[in-house]
C-alpha positions as CSV (number, residue, x, y, z in Angstrom):
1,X,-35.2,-26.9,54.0
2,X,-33.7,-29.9,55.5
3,X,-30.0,-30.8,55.7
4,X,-28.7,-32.4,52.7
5,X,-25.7,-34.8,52.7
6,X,-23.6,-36.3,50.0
7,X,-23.8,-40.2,49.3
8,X,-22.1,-42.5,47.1
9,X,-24.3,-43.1,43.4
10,X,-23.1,-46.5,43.7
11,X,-21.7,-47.7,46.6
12,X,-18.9,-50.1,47.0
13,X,-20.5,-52.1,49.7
14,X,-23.0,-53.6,47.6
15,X,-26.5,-52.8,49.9
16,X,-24.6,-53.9,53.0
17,X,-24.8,-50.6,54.8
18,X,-21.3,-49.9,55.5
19,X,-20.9,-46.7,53.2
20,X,-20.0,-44.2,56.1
21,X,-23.5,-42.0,55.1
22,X,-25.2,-44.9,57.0
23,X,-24.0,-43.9,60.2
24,X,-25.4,-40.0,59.6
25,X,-28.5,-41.6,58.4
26,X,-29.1,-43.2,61.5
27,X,-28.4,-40.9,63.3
28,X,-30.9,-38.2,61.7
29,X,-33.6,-41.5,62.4
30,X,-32.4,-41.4,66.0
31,X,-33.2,-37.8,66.4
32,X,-36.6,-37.9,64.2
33,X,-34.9,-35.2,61.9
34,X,-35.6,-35.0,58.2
35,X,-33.1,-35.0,55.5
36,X,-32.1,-35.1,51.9
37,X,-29.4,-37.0,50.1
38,X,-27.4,-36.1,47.1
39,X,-25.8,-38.8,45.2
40,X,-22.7,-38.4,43.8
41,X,-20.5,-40.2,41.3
42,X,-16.7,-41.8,41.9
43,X,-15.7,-39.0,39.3
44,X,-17.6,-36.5,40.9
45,X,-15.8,-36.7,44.6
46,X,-12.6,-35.5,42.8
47,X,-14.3,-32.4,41.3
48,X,-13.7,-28.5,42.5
49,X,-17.4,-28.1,43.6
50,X,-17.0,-31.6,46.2
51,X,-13.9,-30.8,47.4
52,X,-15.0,-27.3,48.1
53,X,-17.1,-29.4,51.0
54,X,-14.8,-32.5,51.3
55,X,-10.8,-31.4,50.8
56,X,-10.2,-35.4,50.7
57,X,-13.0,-36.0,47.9
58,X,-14.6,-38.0,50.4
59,X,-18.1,-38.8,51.4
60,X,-20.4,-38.2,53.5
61,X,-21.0,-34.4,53.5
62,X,-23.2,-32.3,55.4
63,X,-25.1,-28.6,54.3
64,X,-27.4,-26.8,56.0
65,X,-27.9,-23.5,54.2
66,X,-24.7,-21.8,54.5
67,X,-23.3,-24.4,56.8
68,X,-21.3,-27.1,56.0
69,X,-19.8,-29.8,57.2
70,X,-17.3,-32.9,56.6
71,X,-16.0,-36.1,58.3
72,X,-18.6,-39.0,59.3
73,X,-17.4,-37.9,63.3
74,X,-18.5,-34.9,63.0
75,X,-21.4,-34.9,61.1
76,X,-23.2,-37.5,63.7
77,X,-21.9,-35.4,66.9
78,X,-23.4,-32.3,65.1
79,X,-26.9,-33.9,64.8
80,X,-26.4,-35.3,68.2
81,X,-26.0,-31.8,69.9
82,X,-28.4,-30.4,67.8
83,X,-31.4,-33.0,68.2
84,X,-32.6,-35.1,71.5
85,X,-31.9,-38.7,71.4
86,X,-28.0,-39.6,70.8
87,X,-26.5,-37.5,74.0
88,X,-27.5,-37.6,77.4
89,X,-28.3,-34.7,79.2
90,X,-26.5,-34.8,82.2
91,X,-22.8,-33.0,81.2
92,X,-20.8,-35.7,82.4
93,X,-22.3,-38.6,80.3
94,X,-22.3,-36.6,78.1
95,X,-19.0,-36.3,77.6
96,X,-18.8,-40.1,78.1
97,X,-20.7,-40.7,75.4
98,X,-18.3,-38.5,73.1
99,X,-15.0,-40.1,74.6
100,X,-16.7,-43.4,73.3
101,X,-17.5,-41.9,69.8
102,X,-13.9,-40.9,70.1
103,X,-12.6,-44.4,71.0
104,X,-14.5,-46.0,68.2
105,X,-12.9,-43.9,65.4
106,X,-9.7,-43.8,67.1
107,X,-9.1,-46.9,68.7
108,X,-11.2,-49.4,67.3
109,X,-11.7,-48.6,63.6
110,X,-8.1,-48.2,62.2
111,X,-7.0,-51.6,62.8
112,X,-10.4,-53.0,61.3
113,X,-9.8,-50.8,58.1
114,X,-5.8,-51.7,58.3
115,X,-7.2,-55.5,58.0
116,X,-9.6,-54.9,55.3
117,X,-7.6,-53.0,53.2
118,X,-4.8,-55.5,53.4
119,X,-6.4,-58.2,51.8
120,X,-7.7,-56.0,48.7
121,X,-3.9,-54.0,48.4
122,X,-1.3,-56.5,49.7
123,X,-2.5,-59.8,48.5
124,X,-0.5,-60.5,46.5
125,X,2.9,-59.2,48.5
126,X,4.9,-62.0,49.9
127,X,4.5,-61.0,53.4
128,X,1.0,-60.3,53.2
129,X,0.3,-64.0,54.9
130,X,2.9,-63.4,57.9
131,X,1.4,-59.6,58.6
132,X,-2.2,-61.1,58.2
133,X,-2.4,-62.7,61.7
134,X,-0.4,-60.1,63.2
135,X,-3.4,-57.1,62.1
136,X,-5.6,-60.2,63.1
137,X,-4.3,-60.2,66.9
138,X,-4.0,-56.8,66.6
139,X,-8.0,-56.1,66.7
140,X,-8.6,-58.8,69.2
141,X,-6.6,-57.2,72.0
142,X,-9.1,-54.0,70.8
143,X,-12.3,-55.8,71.0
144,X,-11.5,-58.1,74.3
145,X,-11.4,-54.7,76.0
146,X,-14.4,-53.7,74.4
147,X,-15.9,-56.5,75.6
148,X,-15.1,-56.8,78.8
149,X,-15.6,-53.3,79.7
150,X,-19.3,-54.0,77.8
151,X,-20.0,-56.7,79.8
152,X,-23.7,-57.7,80.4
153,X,-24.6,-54.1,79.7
154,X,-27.1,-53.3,77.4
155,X,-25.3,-50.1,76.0
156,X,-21.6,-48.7,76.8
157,X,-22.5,-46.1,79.1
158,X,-26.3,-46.2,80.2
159,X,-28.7,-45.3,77.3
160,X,-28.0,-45.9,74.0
161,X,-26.2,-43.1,72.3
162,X,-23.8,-41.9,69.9
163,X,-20.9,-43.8,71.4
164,X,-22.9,-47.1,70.7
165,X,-24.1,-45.8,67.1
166,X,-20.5,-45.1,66.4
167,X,-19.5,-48.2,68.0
168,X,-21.5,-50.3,66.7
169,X,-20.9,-48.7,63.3
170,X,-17.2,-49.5,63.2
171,X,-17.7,-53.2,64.9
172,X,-19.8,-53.6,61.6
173,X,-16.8,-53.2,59.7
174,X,-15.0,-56.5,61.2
175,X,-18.1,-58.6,60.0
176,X,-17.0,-61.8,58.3
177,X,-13.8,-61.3,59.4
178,X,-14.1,-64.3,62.5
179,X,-12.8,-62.1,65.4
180,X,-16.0,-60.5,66.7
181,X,-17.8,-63.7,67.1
182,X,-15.4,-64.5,69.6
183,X,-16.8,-62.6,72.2
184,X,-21.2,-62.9,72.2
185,X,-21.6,-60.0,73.9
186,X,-20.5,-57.8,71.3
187,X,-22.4,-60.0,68.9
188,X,-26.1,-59.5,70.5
189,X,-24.7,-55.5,71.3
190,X,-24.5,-55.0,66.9
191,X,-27.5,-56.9,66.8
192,X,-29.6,-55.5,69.3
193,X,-28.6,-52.2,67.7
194,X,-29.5,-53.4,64.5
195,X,-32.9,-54.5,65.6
196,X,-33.2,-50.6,66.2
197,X,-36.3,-48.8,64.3
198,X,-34.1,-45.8,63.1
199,X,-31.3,-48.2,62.2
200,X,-33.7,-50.1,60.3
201,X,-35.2,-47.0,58.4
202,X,-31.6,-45.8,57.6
203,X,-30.6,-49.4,56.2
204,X,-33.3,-49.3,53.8
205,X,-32.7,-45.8,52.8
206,X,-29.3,-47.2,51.7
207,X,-29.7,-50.1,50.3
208,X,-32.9,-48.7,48.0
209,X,-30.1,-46.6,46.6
210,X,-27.7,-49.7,45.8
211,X,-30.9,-51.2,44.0
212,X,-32.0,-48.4,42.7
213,X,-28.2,-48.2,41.0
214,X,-28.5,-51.9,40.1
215,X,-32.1,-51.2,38.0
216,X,-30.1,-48.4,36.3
217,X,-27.3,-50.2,35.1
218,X,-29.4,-53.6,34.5
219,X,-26.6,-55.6,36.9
């Protein structure tokens, strides 16, 4: 039996393949490994049997057999180790790769997420226009290092890997947002990631769900 992992029923990204099961699905495409999806409802995250595999009532999940598994981080590096493709074989880029996984989630990612929850919590707060630019300036002293440390570089650290898939993952997240624009390189680095085979298989896998939901409901 393949691994199965948990998904949203219907996702709050509306087909654009942010939901953070996208970034397991591509990396099971990356590493020609077969899986299965189980959709689950808002009200279903909150229930005993979820949280049994997600104590945050959170998704994606991971199960193989007796195995489980939580946190998006985890899940990928898991499939990474375990399949060819996403980590290089020499120890030391390795572990490159993995510090960049690392810096993505760590570094990158929570001023992105700060931003874009801001504008959907703290809208209407009358500081929410003063702290705005502040979060703004915030990522850009994030992503000029990115960038410049990317350079004319294909991929972060040699071969694409699961640094770049988490990367590139996260720099998703800042899309319409007018700050990664500013710098081309990390532009053409999302989209020549994009422009992946696996990424493409694992968009479509998402998004058939969000139509599949919109056919259901008749939105």
């Amino acid at each position: 039996m393949p691994p199965t992992i948990t998904a949203f029923a219907e996702s709050p990204d509306r087909g654009r393949g942010l939901a953070r099961d996208m970034r397991v699905r591509w990396a099971f495409e990356e590493v020609g490994q077969p899986y299965d999806v189980r959709l689950v409802s808002f009200a279903e995250m909150k229930q005993p049997a979820h949280l049994a595999l997600h104590p945050f009532g959170q998704i994606p999940t991971y199960q193989d057999g007796e195995f489980a598994l939580f946190e998006t981080g985890a899940i990928v590096l898991h499939i990474a180790e375990r399949g060819r493709g996403l980590l290089p074989e020499d120890a030391d880029a390795r572990a490159r790769a993995i510090a960049w996984m690392f810096a993505a989630l760590n570094t990158i990612e929570p001023s992105i997420v700060e931003y874009e929850q801001a504008g959907q919590a703290e809208a209407d707060r009358s500081w929410h226009a003063a702290r705005l630019p502040i979060m703004a300036d915030r990522i850009r002293a994030r992503l000029a290092r990115l960038s410049a440390r990317l350079g004319d570089s294909e991929w972060l650290d040699g071969a694409f890997s699961a640094g770049d898939l988490t990367m590139v993952m996260v720099l998703r997240r800042a899309e319409g947002m007018g700050i990664i624009e500013d710098h081309p390189n990390l532009s053409a680095y999302v989209a020549r990631s994009q422009a992946r085979p696996a990424y493409r298989r694992a968009f479509d896998a998402q998004l058939a769900v969000f139509e599949a939901a919109l056919r259901d409901t008749g939105k």
